[in-house]
C-alpha positions as CSV (number, residue, x, y, z in Angstrom):
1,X,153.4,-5.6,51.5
2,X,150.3,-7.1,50.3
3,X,149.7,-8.8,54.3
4,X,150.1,-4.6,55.0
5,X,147.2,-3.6,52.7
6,X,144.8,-6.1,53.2
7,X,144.7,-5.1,56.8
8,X,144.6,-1.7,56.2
9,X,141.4,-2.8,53.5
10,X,140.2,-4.6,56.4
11,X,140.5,-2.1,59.0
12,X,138.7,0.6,56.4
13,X,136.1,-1.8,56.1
14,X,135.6,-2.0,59.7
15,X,135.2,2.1,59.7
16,X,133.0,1.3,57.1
17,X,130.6,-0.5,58.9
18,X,129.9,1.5,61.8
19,X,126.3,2.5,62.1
20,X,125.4,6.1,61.9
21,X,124.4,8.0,64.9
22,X,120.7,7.4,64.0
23,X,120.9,3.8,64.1
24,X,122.0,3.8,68.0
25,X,118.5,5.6,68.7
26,X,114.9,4.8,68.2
27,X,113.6,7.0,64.4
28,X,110.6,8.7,63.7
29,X,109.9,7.2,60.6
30,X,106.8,5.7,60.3
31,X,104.9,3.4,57.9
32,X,104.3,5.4,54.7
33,X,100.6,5.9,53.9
34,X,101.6,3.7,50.5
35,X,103.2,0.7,52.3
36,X,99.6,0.5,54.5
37,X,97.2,0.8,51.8
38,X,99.0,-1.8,49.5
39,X,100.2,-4.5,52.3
40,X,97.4,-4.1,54.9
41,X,99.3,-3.1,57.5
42,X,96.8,-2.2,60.4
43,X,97.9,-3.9,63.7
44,X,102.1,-3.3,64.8
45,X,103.6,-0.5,63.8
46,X,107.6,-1.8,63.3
47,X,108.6,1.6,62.3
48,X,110.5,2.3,65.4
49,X,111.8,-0.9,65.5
50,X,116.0,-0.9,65.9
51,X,117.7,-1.0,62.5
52,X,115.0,0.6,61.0
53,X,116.5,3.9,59.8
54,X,117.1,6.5,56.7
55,X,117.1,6.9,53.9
56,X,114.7,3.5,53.5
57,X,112.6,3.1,57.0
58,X,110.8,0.4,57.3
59,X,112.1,-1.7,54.2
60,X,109.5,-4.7,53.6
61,X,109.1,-4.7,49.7
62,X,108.0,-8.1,49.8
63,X,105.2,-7.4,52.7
64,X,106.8,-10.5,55.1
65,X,105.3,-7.9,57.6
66,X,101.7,-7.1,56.1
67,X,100.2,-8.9,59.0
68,X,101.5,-7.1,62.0
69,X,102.7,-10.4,63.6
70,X,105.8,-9.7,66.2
71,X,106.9,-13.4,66.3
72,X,106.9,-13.2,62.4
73,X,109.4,-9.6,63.0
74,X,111.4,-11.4,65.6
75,X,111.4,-14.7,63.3
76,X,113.2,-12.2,60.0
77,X,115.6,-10.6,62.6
78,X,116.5,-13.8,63.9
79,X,117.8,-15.0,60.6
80,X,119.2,-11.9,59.8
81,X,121.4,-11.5,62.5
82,X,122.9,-14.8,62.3
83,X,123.3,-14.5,58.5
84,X,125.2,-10.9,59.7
85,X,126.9,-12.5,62.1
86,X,128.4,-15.7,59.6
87,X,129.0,-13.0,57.0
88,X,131.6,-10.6,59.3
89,X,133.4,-13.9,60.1
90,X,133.2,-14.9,56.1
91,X,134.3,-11.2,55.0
92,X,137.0,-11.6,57.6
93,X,138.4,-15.1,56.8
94,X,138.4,-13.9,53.4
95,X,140.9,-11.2,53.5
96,X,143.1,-12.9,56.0
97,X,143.4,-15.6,53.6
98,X,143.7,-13.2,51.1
99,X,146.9,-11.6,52.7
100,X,148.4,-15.3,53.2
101,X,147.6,-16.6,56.4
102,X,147.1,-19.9,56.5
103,X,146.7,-22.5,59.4
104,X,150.0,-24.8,59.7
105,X,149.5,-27.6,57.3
106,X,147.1,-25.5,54.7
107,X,150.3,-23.5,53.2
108,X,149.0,-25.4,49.8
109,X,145.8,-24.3,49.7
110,X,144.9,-21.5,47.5
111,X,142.5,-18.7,48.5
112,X,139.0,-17.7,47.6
113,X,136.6,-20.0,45.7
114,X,139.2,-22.5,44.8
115,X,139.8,-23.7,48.3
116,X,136.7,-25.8,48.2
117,X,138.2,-28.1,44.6
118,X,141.5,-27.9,46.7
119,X,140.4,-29.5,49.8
120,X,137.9,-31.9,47.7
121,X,141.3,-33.2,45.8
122,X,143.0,-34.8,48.5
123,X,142.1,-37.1,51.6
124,X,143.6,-34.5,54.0
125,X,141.4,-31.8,52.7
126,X,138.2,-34.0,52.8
127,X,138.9,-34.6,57.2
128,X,139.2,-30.7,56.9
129,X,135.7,-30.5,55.2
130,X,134.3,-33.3,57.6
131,X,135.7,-31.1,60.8
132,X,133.9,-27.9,59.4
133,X,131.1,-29.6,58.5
134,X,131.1,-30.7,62.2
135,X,131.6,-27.4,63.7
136,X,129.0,-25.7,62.0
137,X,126.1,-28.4,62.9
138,X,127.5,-28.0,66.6
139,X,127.6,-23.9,66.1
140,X,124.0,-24.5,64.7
141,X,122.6,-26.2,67.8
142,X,124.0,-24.2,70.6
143,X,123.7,-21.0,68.9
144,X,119.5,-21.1,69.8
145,X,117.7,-19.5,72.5
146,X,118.1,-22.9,75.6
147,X,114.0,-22.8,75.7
148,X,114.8,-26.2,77.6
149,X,116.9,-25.0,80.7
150,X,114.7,-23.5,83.6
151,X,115.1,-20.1,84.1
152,X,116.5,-19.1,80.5
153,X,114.9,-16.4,78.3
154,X,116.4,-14.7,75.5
155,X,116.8,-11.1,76.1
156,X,115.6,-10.3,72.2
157,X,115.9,-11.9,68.8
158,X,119.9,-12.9,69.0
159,X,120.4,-13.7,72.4
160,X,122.3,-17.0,73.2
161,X,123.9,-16.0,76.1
162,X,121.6,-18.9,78.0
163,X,122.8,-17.8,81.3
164,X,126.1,-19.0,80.5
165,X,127.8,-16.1,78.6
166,X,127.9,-12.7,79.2
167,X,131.3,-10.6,78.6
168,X,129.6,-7.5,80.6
169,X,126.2,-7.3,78.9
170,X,124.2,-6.9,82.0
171,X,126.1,-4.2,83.6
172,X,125.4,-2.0,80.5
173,X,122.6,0.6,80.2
174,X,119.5,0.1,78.3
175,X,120.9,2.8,75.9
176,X,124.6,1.4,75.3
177,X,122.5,-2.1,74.9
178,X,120.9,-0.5,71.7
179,X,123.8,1.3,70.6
180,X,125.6,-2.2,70.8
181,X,122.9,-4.1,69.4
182,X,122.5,-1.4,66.5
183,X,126.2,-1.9,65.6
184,X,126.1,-5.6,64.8
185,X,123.0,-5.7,63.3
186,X,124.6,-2.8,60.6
187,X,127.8,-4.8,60.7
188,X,126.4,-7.9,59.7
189,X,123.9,-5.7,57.0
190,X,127.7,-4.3,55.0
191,X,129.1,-7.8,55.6
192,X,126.3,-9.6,54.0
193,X,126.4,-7.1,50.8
194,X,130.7,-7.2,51.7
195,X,130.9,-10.9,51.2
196,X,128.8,-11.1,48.3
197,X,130.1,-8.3,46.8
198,X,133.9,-10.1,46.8
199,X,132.7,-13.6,45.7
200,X,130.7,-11.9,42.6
201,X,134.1,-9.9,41.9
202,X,136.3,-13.3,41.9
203,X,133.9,-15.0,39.4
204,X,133.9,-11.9,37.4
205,X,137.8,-11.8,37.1
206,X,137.7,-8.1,38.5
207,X,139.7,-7.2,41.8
208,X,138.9,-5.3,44.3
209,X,141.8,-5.6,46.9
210,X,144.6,-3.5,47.2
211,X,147.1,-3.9,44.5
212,X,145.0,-5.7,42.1
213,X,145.0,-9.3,44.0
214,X,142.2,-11.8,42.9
215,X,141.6,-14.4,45.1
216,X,141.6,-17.5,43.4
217,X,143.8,-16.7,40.0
C-alpha cells in the first residue's frame, strides 16, 4: 500500500511540475523601471528570455545580471539547469526509496538522510560511496559542452548532446524545442524547491508522504 501511494505522490508531483502555457512561449514582461534604476541595467534586455515568466519576470534580486553580460546569463542558466536536472533525479530516488525499492544487496539500508551513516558503517557501504563518488566525477566531465571535438557547438546553455546524442531533438520545430526546453527548466525549478523541501521536513520530524511515512525514523 505504501509502494501504491508514493507513486501516486510521485506521479502528482510530476503533474505538478509541468510548466504553464506561458512558459512554452516568449512573455512580454519587461525590466521594471525599479530593477534599471537600482542595478544599472542598460545594455541586454533578458526579459524575454525563456523561463522568464509571471507572476515574478525577470527575477534577479541579487543584480548577477546588472551588467547586461550574455555569457554571465548563459553562465547562471548553465548551473541552474544542471542543479534542476540532479534535483528531479534526487526528488525521484527519494520517493522510490521511500516506497522500498532497493537495489539487490541494499535491502539493509534505511531511507532518507540515514543512508549516508549506513553506508559509512560498514566496508560494503564505503565501495558503494567510492562507486558514486566515481560516477558523479565521470557524469561531471562528460556532461560539458565537447569545445575540444571539431565541429561541436552547444545548441544553448544545457546542451551536451556533442554530436553524439540526440533522441529526436533535431527533427523538432523551433517551437516544440522551447516548449521542451521550457519544461525541464520548470521541472528542475519545483525539483530544486521539491528536494529541499523533503530533506527540511525529515530533519524537522514532520511527514509529508502519504500515510504519514518519514524517511529516516
Amino acid at each position: 500500500m505504501m509502494k501504491v501511494a508514493v507513486l501516486a505522490a510521485l506521479v502528482g508531483s510530476a503533474a505538478a511540475f509541468a510548466p504553464s502555457q506561458q512558459a512554452r512561449t516568449s512573455t512580454s514582461l519587461a525590466v521594471t523601471e525599479a530593477q534599471r534604476d537600482f542595478f544599472g541595467i542598460t545594455s541586454v534586455d533578458f526579459s524575454t528570455e525563456l523561463g522568464v515568466q509571471a507572476p515574478l519576470g525577470l527575477f534577479d534580486p541579487l543584480g548577477l545580471l546588472k551588467d547586461g553580460s550574455v555569457e554571465s546569463f548563459n553562465d547562471l542558466r548553465e548551473k541552474e539547469i544542471k542543479h534542476g536536472r540532479v534535483s528531479m533525479l534526487a526528488v525521484v530516488g527519494y520517493l522510490v526509496t521511500a516506497a522500498g525499492v532497493r537495489f539487490p544487496g541494499a535491502e539493509d539500508i534505511p531511507d532518507g538522510l540515514a543512508a549516508w551513516q549506513a553506508l559509512l558503517d560498514s566496508k560494503d557501504g564505503n565501495n558503494v560511496l567510492y562507486q558514486m563518488l566515481a560516477f558523479m566525477v565521470v557524469a561531471e566531465i562528460c556532461n560539458r559542452e565537447a569545445f575540444w571535438v571539431e565541429g561541436v557547438k552547444a545548441e544553448f546553455p544545457g546542451d551536451y548532446r556533442n554530436g553524439a546524442l540526440d533522441f529526436g531533438w533535431d527533427k523538432l520545430s523551433d517551437d516544440m524545442k522551447m516548449k521542451k526546453r521550457a519544461i525541464e527548466l520548470n521541472n528542475g525549478r519545483a525539483a530544486m524547491m521539491g528536494i529541499w523541501g523533503l530533506v527540511t521536513h525529515e530533519i524537522m520530524g514532520v511527514s509529508i508522504l502519504p500515510g504519514g511515512y518519514l524517511p529516516g525514523h
